[in-house]
C-alpha positions as CSV (number, residue, x, y, z in Angstrom):
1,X,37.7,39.4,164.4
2,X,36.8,35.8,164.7
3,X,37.5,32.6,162.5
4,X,36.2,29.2,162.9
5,X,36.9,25.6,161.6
6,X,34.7,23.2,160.6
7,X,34.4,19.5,158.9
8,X,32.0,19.5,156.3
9,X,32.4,16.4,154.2
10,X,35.2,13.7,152.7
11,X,36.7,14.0,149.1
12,X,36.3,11.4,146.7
13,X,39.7,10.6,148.0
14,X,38.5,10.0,151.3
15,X,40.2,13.4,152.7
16,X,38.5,15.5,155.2
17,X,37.4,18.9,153.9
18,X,37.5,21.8,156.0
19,X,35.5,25.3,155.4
20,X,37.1,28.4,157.3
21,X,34.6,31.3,158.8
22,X,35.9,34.5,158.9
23,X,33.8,37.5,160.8
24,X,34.6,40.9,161.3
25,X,32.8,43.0,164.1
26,X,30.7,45.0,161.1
27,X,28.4,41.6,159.8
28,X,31.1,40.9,157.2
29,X,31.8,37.6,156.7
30,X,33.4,34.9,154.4
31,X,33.3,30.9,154.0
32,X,36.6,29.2,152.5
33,X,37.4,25.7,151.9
34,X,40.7,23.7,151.7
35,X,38.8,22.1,148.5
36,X,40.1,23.9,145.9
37,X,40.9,26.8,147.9
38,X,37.1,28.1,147.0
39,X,35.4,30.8,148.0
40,X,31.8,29.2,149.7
41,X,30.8,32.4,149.8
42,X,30.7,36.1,151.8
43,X,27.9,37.5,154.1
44,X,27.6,41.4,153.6
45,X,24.8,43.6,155.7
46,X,23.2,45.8,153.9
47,X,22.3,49.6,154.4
48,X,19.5,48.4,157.0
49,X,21.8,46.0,158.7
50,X,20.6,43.2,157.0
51,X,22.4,40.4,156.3
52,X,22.4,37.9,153.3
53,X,24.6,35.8,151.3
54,X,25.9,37.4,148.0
55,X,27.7,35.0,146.5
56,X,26.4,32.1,144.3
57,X,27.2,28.7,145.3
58,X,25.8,25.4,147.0
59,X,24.1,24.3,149.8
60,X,26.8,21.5,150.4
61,X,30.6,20.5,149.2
62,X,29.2,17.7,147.2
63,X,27.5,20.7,144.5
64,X,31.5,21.3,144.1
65,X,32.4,17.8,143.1
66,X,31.1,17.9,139.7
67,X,31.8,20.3,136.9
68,X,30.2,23.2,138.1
69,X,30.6,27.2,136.6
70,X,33.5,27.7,138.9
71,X,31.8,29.1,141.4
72,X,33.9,30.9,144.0
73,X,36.8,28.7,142.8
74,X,40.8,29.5,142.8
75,X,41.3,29.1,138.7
76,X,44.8,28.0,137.6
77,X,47.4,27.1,136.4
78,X,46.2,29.7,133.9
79,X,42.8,31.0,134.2
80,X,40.8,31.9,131.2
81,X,41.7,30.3,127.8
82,X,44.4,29.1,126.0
83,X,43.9,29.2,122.2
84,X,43.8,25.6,120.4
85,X,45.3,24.1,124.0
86,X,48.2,24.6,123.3
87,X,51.8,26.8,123.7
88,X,55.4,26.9,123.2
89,X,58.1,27.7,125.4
90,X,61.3,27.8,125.1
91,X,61.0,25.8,121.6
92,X,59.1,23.2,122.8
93,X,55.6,22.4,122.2
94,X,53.1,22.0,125.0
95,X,49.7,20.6,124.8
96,X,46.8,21.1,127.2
97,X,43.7,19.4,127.4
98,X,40.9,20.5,125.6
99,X,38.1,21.3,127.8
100,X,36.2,24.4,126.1
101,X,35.8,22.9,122.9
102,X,39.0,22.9,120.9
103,X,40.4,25.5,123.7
104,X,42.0,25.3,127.4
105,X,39.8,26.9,130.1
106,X,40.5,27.3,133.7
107,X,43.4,25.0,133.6
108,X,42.1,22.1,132.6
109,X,40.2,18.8,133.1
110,X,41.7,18.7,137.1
111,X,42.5,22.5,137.5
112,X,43.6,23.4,141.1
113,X,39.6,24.1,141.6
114,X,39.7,20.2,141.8
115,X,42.8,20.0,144.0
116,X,43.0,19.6,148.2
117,X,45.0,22.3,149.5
118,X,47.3,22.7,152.8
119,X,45.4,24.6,155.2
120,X,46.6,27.2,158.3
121,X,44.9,30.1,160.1
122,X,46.3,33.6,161.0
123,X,45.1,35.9,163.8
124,X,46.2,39.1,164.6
125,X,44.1,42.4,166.1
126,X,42.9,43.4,163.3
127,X,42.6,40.5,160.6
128,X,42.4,37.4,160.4
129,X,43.7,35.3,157.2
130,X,43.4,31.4,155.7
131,X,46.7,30.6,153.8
132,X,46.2,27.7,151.6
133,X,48.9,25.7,149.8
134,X,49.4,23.1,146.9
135,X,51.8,21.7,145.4
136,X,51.2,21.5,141.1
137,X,54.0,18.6,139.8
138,X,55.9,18.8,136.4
139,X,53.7,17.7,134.2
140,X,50.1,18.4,136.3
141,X,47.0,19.3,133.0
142,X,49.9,19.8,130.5
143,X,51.8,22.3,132.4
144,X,56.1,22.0,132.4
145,X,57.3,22.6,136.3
146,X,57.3,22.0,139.9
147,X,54.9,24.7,141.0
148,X,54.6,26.0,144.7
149,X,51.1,28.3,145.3
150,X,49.9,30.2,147.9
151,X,46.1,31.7,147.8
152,X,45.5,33.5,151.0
153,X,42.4,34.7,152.0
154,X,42.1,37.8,154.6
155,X,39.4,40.0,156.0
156,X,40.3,42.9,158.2
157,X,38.0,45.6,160.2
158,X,37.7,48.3,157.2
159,X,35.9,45.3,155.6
160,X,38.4,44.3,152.8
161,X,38.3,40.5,151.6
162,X,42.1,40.2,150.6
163,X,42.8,37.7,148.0
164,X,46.8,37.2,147.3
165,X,48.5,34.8,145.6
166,X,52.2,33.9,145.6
167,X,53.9,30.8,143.4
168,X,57.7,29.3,142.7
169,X,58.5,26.8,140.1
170,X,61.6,25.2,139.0
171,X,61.1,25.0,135.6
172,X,59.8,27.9,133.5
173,X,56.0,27.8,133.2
174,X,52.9,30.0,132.4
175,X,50.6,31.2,135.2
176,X,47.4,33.0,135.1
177,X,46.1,33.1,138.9
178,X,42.1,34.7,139.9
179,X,39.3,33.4,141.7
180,X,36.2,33.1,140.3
181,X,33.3,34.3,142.6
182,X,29.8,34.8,141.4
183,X,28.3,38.3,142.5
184,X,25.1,39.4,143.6
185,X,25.1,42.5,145.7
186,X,21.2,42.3,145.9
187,X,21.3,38.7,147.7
188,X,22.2,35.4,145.8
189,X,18.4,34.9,145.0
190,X,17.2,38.6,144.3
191,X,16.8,38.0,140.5
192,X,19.4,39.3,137.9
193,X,22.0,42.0,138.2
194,X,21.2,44.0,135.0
195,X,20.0,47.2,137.3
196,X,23.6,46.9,138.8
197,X,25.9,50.2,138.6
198,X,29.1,49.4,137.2
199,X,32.3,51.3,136.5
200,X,35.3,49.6,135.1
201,X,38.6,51.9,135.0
202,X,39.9,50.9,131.4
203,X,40.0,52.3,127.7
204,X,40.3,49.6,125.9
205,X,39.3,46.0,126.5
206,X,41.0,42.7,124.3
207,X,39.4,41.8,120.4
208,X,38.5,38.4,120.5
209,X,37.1,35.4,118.5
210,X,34.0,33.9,118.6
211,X,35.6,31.4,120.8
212,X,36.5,34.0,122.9
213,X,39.9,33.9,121.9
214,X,42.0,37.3,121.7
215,X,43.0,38.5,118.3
216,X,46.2,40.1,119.8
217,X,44.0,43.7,119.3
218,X,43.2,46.3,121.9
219,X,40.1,47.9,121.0
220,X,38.9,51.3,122.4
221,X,35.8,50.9,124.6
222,X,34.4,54.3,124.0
223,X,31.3,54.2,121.5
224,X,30.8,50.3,122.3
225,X,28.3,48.4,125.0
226,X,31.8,47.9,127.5
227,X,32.3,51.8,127.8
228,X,31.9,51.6,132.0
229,X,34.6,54.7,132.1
230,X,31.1,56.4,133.8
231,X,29.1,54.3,136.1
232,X,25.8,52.4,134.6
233,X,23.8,49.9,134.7
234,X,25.3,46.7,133.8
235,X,22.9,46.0,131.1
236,X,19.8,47.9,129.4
237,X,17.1,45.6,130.8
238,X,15.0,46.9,127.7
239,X,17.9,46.6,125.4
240,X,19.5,43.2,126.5
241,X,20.5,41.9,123.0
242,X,22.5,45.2,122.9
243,X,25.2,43.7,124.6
244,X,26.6,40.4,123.5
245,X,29.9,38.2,124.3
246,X,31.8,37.2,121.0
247,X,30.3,33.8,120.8
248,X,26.5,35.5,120.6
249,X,25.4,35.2,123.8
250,X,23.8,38.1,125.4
251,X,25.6,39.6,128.3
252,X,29.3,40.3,128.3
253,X,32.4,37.8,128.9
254,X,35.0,40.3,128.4
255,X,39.1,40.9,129.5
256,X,39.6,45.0,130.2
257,X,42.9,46.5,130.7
258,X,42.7,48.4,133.5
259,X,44.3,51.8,133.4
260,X,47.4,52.0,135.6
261,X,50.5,54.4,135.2
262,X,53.0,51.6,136.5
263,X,52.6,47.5,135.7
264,X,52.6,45.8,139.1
265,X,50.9,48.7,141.1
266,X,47.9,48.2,143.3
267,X,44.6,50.8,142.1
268,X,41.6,50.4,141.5
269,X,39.8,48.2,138.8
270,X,36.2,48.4,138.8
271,X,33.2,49.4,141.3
272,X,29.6,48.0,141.4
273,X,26.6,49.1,143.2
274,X,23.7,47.4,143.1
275,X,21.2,50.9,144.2
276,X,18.8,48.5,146.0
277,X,20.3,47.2,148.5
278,X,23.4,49.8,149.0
279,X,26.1,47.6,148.8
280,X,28.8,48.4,146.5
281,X,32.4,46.6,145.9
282,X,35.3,48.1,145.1
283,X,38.1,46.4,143.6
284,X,42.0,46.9,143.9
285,X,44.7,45.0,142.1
286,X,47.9,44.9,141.0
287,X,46.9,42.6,138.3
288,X,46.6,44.3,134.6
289,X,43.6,43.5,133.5
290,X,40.0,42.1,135.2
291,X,37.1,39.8,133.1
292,X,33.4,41.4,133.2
293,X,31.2,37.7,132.9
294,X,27.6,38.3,133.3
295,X,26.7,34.3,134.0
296,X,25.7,34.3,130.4
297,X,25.8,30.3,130.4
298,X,23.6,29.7,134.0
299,X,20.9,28.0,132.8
300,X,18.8,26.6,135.6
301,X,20.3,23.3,136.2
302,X,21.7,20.9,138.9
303,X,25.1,21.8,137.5
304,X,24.3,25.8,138.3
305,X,22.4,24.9,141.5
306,X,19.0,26.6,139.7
307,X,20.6,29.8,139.1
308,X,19.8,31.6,135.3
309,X,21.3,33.7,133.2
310,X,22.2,36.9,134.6
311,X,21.8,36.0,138.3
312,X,25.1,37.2,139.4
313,X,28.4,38.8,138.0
314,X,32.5,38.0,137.7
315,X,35.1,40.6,138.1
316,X,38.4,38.3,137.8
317,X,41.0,40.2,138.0
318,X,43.9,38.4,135.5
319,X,46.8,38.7,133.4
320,X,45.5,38.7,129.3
321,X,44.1,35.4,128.1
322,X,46.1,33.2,125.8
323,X,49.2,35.8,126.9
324,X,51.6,32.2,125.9
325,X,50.2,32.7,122.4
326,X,51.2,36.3,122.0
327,X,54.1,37.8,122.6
328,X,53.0,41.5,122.2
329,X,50.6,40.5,125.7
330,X,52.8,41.0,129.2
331,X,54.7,37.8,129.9
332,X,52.9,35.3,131.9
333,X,55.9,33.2,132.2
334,X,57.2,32.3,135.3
335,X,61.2,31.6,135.6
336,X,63.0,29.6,138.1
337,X,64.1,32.1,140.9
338,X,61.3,34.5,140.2
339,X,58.5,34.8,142.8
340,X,55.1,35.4,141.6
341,X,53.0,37.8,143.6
342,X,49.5,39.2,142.8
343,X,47.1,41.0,144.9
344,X,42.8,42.0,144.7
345,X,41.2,43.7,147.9
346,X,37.1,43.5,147.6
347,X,36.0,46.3,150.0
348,X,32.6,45.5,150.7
349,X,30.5,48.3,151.7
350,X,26.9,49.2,153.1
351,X,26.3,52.7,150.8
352,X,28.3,54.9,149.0
């Protein structure tokens, strides 16, 4: 196991930014930054031994500086969206900025995407691990609180990318934690991922509007494009308009609740494949539900570093969007002497 630290630019702050290398003795490898706590992106061989990048992202931190698709990015305070950018808590009104039309997304203007973190490295004999902290003050995008994080990032030998995330506040406040990595187990510039093979453990995934804004309705996925209970192909590549995201978009941008006998317990979410290349991912988490996002909004520009629709996908596993806005949705609502704790494991692998 191996982990190097490098300098690779200054924030608009003037603050040095770091990027983190983590190598495993199997080709595995990931890039993490103390800006934003993002994901740069992961190194996989294939079943030939080949090795290529298969995660979207940009040449240089300065790509990361402006309003990008969240690539590889740690998303919060509450990922997703929060209906009309607002909420209320313990009878008093909150409102959020308004940065997905008339909606909250990703935590706002500033999210922590946007935000230097507190670096440190771990090494042990069989992993090594970046910890990455911020502090998130009362009053940060909206948001009531004092909020301690901690996104830690950890590869070990059985080729596992660990992502966990721990927080503390001292004031009651929502929190929706995931990080949002682009896919593309084919290599970041082999095309599209329709001919991907996907399974997704859940029955039902969440109703929403066509601002992509649950209903409060669980709606079974059997008989519908987002049945995945049996691995296929991501899309129909002669089909495509056969699946489409609530605002009309062709692909899917949509919140499954992942089947799970006990709330809290780590099992698996989802596995890909892409039958090309061999490499599959399987995800594990003990959050309860995981967004399928299919890049529908890559369009080719600066902003998405030239990458189109379809050029990658998003399994971010999450707690329910807009959960402050419905009560009959798990609690997102972190309490003073609580300690939040979620965990996803990526195992990356060459074949099935």
């Amino acid at each position: 196991m191996k982990i190097q630290k490098s300098e690779i630019g200054k924030s608009k702050e003037g603050k040095t930014i770091h990027c983190f290398t983590c190598s495993n003795k199997n080709g595995l490898e990931f890039r993490v930054t103390d800006y934003g706590a993002t994901l740069l992106g992961v190194v996989a061989p294939d079943t030939q031994g080949r090795r290529e990048e298969i995660t979207l992202g940009f040449n240089s931190i300065d790509g990361y500086f402006q309003r990008h698709p969240y690539f590889g990015s740690t998303v919060g305070r509450f990922c997703n969206r929060i209906g009309k950018a607002t909420f209320s808590l313990a009878g008093k009104e909150y409102r959020l900025a308004e940065n997905d039309g008339r909606n909250h997304l990703h935590g706002g203007v500033i999210g922590f995407d946007r935000r230097m973190w507190n670096p440190s490295v771990r090494e042990t004999s069989d992993s090594v691990s970046v910890e990455l902290r911020y502090f998130s003050p009362d009053g940060e995008e909206g948001y009531p609180g004092n909020l301690e994080v901690l996104c830690v990032y950890a590869l070990n030998e059985n080729n596992e990318l660990h992502m966990e995330y721990e927080a503390t506040t001292d004031a009651a406040t929502p929190l929706n934690l995931t990080n949002h990595a682009y896919w593309n187990l084919g290599g970041a510039d082999s095309g599209d991922v329709l001919d991907h093979e996907l399974q997704i453990n859940a029955d039902f995934y969440l109703e929403t509007d066509s601002e992509l804004i649950p209903t409060g309705k669980s709606i079974p996925v059997a008989g519908t494009p987002r049945d995945f209970r049996e691995k296929r192909k991501v899309m129909d590549r002669n089909n495509i308009e056969i699946a489409r995201d609530m605002s009309g978009k062709p692909g899917f941008d949509h919140c499954f609740i992942i089947r799970k006998e006990k709330a809290g317990s780590l099992v698996r979410a989802a596995e890909i494949t892409d039958p090309v290349s061999g490499r599959t991912i399987q995800i594990d988490t003990t959050q309860p539900a995981i967004q399928l996002y299919t890049g529908n909004s890559l369009d080719g520009s600066p902003s998405c570093n030239g990458y189109k629709q379809h050029a990658a996908f998003c399994l971010e596993t999450e707690h329910y969007p807009d959960s402050p806005n419905h009560s009959e949705f798990p609690s997102t609502v972190l309490h003073p002497g609580e300690r939040f704790r979620q965990k996803t494991i990526y195992r990356i692998l060459a074949g099935n």
